[in-house]
LONU-342958 format. One line per field, with one value per residue (C-alpha): x, y, z; residue number from 1; residue in one letter. Coordinates in steps of 0.5 Angstrom, whole numbers, plus 500, padded with zeros to 3 digits. Each point is the difference from the previous one (the first is absolute). Layout:
BEGIN
X: c(X|...);
Y: c(Y|...);
Z: c(Z|...);
resi: c(NUM|...);
resn: c(A|...);
END
This chain:
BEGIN
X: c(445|506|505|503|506|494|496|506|503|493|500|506|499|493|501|503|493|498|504|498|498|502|497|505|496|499|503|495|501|503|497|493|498|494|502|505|496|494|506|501|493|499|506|498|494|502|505|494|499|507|502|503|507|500|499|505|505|498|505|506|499|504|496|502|499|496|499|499|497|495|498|494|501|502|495|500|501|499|501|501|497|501|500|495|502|496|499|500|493|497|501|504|504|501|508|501|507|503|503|506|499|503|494|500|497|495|500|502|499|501|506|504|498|502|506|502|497|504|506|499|500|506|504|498|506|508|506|502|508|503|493|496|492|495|496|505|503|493|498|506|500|492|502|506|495|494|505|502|507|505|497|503|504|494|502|493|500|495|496|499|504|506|499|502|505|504|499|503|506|501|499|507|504|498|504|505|501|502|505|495|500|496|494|496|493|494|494|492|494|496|494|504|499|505|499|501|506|506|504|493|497|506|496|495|496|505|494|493|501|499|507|502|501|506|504|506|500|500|505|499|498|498|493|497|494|496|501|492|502|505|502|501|505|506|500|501|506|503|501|502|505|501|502|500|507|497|494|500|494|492|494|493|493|499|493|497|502|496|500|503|492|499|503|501|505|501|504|503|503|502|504|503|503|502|505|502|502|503|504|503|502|495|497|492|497|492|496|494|499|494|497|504|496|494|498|502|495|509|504|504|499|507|497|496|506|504|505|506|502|506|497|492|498|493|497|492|496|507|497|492|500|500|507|505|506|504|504|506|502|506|502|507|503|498|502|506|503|500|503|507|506|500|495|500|495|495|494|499|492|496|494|498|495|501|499|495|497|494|499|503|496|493|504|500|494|498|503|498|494|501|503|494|497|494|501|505|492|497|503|499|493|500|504|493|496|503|501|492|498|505|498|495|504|504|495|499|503|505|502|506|501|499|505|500|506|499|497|501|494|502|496|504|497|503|498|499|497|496|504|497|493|501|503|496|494|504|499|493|498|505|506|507|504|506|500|506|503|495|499|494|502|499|504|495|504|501|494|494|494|495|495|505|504|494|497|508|499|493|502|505|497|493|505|505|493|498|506|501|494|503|503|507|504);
Y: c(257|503|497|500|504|505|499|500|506|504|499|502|506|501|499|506|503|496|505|504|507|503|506|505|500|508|498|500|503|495|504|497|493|501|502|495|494|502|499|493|498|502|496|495|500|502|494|495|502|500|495|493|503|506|498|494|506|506|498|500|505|507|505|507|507|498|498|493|499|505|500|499|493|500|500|493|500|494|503|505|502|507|505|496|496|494|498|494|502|500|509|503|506|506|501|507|498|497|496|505|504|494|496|505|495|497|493|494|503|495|502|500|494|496|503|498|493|499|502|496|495|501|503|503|503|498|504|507|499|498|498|504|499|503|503|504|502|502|503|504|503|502|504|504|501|502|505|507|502|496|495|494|495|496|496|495|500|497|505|508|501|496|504|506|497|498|507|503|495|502|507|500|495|504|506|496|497|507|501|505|496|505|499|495|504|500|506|498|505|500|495|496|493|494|493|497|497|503|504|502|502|505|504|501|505|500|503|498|493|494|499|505|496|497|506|498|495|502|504|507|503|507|502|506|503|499|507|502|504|502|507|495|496|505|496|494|503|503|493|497|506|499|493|497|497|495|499|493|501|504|495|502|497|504|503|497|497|493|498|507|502|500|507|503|504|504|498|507|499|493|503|506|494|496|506|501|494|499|507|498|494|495|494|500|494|500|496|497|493|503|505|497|496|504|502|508|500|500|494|502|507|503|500|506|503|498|498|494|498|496|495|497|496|496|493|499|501|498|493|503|497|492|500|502|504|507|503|505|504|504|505|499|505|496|493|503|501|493|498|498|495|501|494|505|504|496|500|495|497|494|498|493|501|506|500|494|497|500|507|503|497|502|507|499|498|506|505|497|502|508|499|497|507|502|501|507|502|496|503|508|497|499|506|502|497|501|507|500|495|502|507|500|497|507|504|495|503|496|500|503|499|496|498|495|499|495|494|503|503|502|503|504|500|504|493|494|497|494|496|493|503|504|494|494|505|500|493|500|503|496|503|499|506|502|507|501|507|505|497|497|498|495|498|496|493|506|495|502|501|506|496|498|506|505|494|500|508|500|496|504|506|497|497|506|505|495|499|507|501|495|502|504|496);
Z: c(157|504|502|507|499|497|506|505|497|501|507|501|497|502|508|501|500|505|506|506|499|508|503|504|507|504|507|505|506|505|506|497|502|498|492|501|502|495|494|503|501|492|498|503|497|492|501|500|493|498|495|502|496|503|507|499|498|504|506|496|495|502|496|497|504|506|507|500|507|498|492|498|496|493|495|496|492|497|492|497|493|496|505|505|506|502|507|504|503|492|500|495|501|493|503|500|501|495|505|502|493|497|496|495|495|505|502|497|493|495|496|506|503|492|501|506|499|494|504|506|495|498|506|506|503|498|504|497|501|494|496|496|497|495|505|503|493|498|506|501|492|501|506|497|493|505|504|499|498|501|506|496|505|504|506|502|508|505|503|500|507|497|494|503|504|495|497|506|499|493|501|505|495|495|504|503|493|498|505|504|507|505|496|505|502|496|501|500|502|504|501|495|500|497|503|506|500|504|495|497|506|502|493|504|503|507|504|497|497|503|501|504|506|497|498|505|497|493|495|502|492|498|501|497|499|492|497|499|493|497|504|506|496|503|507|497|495|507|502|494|501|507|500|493|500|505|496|496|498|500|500|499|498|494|500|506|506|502|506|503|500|492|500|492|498|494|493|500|508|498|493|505|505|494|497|507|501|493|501|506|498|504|499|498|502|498|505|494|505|501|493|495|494|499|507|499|493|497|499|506|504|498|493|502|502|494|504|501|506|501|502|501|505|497|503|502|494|496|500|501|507|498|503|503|497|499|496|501|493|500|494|495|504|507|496|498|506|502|493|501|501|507|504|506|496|498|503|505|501|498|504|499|496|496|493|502|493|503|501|494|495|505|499|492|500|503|496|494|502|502|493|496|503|503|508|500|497|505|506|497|500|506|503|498|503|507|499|498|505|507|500|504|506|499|505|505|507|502|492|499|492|495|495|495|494|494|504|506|505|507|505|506|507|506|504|498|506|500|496|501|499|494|496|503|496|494|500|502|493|496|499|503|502|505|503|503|504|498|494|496|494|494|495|495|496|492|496|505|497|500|505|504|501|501|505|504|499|503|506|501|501|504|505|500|503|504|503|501|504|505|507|498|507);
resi: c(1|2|3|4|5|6|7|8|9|10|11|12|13|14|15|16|17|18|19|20|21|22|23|24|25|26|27|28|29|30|31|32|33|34|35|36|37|38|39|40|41|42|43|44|45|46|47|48|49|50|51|52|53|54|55|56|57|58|59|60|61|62|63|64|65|66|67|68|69|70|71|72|73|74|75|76|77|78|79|80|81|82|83|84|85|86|87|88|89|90|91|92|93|94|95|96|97|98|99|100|101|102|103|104|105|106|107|108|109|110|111|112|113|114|115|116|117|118|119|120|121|122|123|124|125|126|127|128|129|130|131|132|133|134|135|136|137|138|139|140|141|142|143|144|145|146|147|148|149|150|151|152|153|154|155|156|157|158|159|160|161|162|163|164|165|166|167|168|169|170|171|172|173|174|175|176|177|178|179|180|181|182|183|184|185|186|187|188|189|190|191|192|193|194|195|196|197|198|199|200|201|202|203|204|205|206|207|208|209|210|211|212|213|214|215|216|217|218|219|220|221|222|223|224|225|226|227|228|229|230|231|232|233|234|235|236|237|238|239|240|241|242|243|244|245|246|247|248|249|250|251|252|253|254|255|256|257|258|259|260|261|262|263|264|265|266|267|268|269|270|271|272|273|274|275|276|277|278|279|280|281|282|283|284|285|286|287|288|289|290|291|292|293|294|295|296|297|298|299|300|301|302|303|304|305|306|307|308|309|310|311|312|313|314|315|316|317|318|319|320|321|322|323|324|325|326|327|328|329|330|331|332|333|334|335|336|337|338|339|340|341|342|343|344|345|346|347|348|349|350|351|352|353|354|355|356|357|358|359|360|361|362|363|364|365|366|367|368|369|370|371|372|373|374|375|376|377|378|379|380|381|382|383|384|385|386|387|388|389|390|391|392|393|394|395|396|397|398|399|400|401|402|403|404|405|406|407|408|409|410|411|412|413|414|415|416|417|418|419|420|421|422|423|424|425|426|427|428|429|430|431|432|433|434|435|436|437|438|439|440|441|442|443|444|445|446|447|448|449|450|451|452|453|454|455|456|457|458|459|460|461|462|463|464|465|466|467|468|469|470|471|472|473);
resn: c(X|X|X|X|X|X|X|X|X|X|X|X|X|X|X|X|X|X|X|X|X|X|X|X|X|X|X|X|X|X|X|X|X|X|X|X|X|X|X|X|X|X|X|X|X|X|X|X|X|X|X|X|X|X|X|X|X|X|X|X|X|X|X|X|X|X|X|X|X|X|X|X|X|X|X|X|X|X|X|X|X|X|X|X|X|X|X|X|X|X|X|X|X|X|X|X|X|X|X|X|X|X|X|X|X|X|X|X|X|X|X|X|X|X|X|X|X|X|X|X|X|X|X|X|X|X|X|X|X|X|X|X|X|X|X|X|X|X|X|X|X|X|X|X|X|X|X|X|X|X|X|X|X|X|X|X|X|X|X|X|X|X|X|X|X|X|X|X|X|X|X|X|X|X|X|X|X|X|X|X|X|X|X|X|X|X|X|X|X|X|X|X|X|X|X|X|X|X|X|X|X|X|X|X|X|X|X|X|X|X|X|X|X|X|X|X|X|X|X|X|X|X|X|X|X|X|X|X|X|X|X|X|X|X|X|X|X|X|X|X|X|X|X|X|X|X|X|X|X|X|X|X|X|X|X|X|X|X|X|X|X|X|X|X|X|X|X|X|X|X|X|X|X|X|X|X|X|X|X|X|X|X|X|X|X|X|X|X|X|X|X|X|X|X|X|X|X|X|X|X|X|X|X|X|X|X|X|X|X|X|X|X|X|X|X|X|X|X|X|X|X|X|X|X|X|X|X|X|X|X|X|X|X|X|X|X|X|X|X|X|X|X|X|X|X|X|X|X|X|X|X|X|X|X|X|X|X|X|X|X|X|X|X|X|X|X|X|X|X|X|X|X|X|X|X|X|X|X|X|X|X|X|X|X|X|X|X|X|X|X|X|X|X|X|X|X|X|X|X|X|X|X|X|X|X|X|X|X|X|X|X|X|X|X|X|X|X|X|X|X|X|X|X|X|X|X|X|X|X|X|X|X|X|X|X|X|X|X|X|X|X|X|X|X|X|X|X|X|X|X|X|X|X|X|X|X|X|X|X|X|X|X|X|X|X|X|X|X|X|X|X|X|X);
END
C-alpha cells in the first residue's frame, strides 16, 4: 500500500492535468444584436451542463487570448492520459497540440511522474541564492552534453518569456562588460513571435502581432524581414552594416516560426544569418522555446544548420509539459565576459523559482528518455505521415499551402473566417486543435501512434473541405 506522503506526492504532481484548455473568440460584430443575443442564449445554455468546479470558477478565472464577455466556454478536462484529454462530459479528445508544443512525451507518462513523485518527496522547491541541489547540477550538465559547441553555462528560469528576457539582458551586459556601451537594440524579423511579457513582446512582429497595440509603450527594436533564401540575405547584412554598432544582439526562431503563422525558413537562411552576426560582431540568440527537444526531426533546429548561437533560449518541452520551467544557455565566450572581480558585471537575475527542484528532475526525467532513443525516429516518421496524409488540403480553394517539418503539419488559408465553428467541429470528431491567424495547424505529443496520428490527419482534412465550403464573410 502507498503511503500518504506517496499518495500526496501523486496528487500534486498530477493536479496539473485537471486545467482549462481556453478557446480564442472571433469578435462579433457588436452591431449585430441578434448574432450577440444568440451567443448568450447559447452560453446560458452549455452552462447547465458545466461541471460544479468549472461553474464555482468560471467568474474569476481571467483566460489566455480571448474575449471574456464573448468566448465560448473553455472546454473542461478532467485527466489527461498519453496523448488523450478526457473531458468533464465523458468525451475524449486525440490532443493535436500537445499542449503548446510542450507534452512531447504525452501525459503523465510514467517514468516522469516516479521522478517527480520521488522529488516532491524530498524537495519541492528551495531558494537558488546561495543554495545549491542535484537536479539542478544534473539538469544543467545534461543540457551543456546535449547542446552543439560550447552552449555550456545553464541558467534555469521560470518561463519561456523571462527566458528571452534575461537573454536580452545578457546580450547588453555582455557588451557593456566589454567596455562597447552603444549596443542596446536588438533586431527580429517579421512574424517573429518571443513571449508576452514587456521586454519579449518588444521582439515581436510591431505590425501583425497581438502586441501591436502596445508599441508606445514598449521598447522600440529593429524588425526586419525573414530573408526567403540566401540571395535575399544582402538586406539583412546592409542593415548589420548600417546599424551593427547599436545592435546588441539578433534573435530568430530557428527553422520555424510558431505562433507567428508556423512559417518555415531554410537551414542554409539560418547558417547565412548566423555568419553575418558573427562577423559583425553581433549576439546570435536562438528562440528553441518552441522546436527545441525533438520537434524539428533534430534535437535542437540549429543542428540542421550546424551552427552555435551564443546564446539558447529552450523551455516548453524542456520539462515535456509537466511543469513549468525555461532555461537561458550561454557560450564560454558569453560566460567569459561576466567572469571577473568586478561585482558590477555579474549577471544580476534570480526569479523565485528558478532551478525549481521539482522541475528539473521532470526535465531529467525527460531527457533521459530522448537519450534511451527511439523518438527523434518517431518524429521522422511522423514528418511522413503528415507530408502523406495533409496534402490533400493543398488543392482546396481557400488553401494557400501546406507545410509540414518534423512534428509539425501547417495548413495556410488566405482567411481563416468562422473561427469558433471550425474548432468546436474539431471537437465533435474527437480532436483538440486551436487555429489561429490564418493557420490550422498540429503539433501532436512526439509518442503518437500510427492510428491516432492518421485518425488526427483524417479529421484534419475532412474538417478543413468541409470548412472550405462554408460562406468566406
Amino acid at each position: 500500500m502507498l503511503s500518504l506522503e506517496t499518495d500526496l506526492a501523486s496528487a500534486q504532481i498530477l493536479a496539473h492535468e485537471s486545467i482549462f484548455l481556453g478557446l480564442e473568440q472571433l469578435s462579433v460584430t457588436p452591431s449585430d444584436p441578434k448574432s450577440l443575443s444568440s451567443k448568450t442564449e447559447h452560453q446560458a445554455s452549455a452552462a447547465t451542463s458545466l461541471p460544479p468546479w468549472q461553474l464555482a470558477g468560471r467568474d474569476h478565472l481571467w483566460m489566455p487570448y480571448c474575449q471574456m464577455k464573448t468566448a465560448p466556454q473553455p472546454v473542461a478536462v478532467e485527466h489527461a492520459q498519453g496523448v488523450r484529454l478526457h473531458l468533464a462530459d465523458g468525451r475524449t479528445l486525440i490532443d493535436g497540440l500537445a499542449s503548446w508544443w510542450s507534452a512531447c512525451h504525452g501525459y503523465s507518462h510514467p517514468d516522469i511522474v516516479a521522478a517527480m513523485t520521488e522529488q516532491l518527496q524530498r524537495m519541492s522547491h528551495v531558494m537558488f541564492g546561495g543554495v545549491h541541489h542535484e537536479p539542478a547540477a544534473v539538469l544543467a550538465a545534461g543540457l551543456a552534453e546535449l547542446l552543439p559547441g560550447d552552449l555550456n553555462r545553464v541558467f534555469l528560469i521560470d518561463s519561456g518569456s523571462v527566458a528571452v528576457e534575461l537573454a536580452m539582458k545578457m546580450a547588453i551586459q555582455y557588451h557593456l562588460n566589454r567596455g562597447q556601451t552603444g549596443r542596446t537594440r536588438f533586431v527580429s524579423f517579421a512574424n517573429a513571435y518571443h513571449g508576452d511579457t514587456t521586454g519579449a513582446m518588444s521582439l515581436c512582429d510591431p505590425n501583425r502581432s497581438m502586441h501591436a497595440h502596445f508599441a508606445g509603450g514598449l521598447l522600440q527594436q529593429i524588425s526586419v524581414a525573414l530573408p526567403q533564401d540566401v540571395d535575399s540575405l544582402g538586406s539583412f547584412e546592409d542593415l548589420l552594416q548600417q546599424r551593427g554598432q547599436q545592435i546588441a544582439a539578433v534573435f530568430i526562431e530557428p527553422l520555424v516560426q510558431g505562433a507567428g503563422g508556423m512559417r518555415f525558413h531554410s537551414a542554409d537562411v539560418l547558417r547565412g544569418i548566423a555568419e553575418l552576426c558573427k562577423r559583425d560582431g553581433i549576439l546570435l540568440v536562438a528562440d528553441e522555446l518552441a522546436t527545441g527537444f525533438g520537434r524539428t526531426g533534430t534535437m535542437f533546429a540549429i543542428e540542421q544548420a550546424d551552427i552555435v548561437p551564443d546564446i539558447i533560449c529552450l523551455g516548453k518541452a524542456l520539462t515535456a509539459g509537466m511543469v513549468g520551467m525555461a532555461a537561458t544557455v550561454a557560450t564560454e565566450e558569453v560566460f567569459a565576459a561576466f567572469w571577473c572581480d568586478d561585482p558590477a558585471a555579474a549577471l544580476m537575475h534570480g526569479p523565485t523559482f528558478m532551478a525549481n527542484p521539482l522541475a528539473c528532475a521532470a526535465a531529467n526525467a525527460s531527457l533521459q528518455l530522448f537519450r534511451d532513443g527511439g523518438v527523434l525516429r518517431r518524429v521522422t516518421e511522423i514528418e511522413r505521415t503528415l507530408q502523406q496524409q495533409l496534402a490533400c488540403c493543398a488543392d482546396l480553394d481557400p488553401v494557400v499551402e501546406v507545410r509540414v517539418k518534423g512534428a509539425i503539419g501547417a495548413i495556410q488559408v488566405d482567411k481563416l473566417v468562422h473561427l469558433d465553428r471550425l474548432r468546436q467541429a474539431f471537437i465533435d470528431r474527437g480532436v483538440w486543435l486551436r487555429p489561429f491567424g490564418d493557420c490550422i495547424y498540429t503539433t501532436p505529443p512526439l509518442v503518437i501512434d500510427d492510428e491516432d496520428l492518421l485518425t488526427l490527419c483524417r479529421v484534419i482534412c475532412e474538417v478543413v473541405a468541409e470548412w472550405a465550403t462554408w460562406p468566406r464573410s
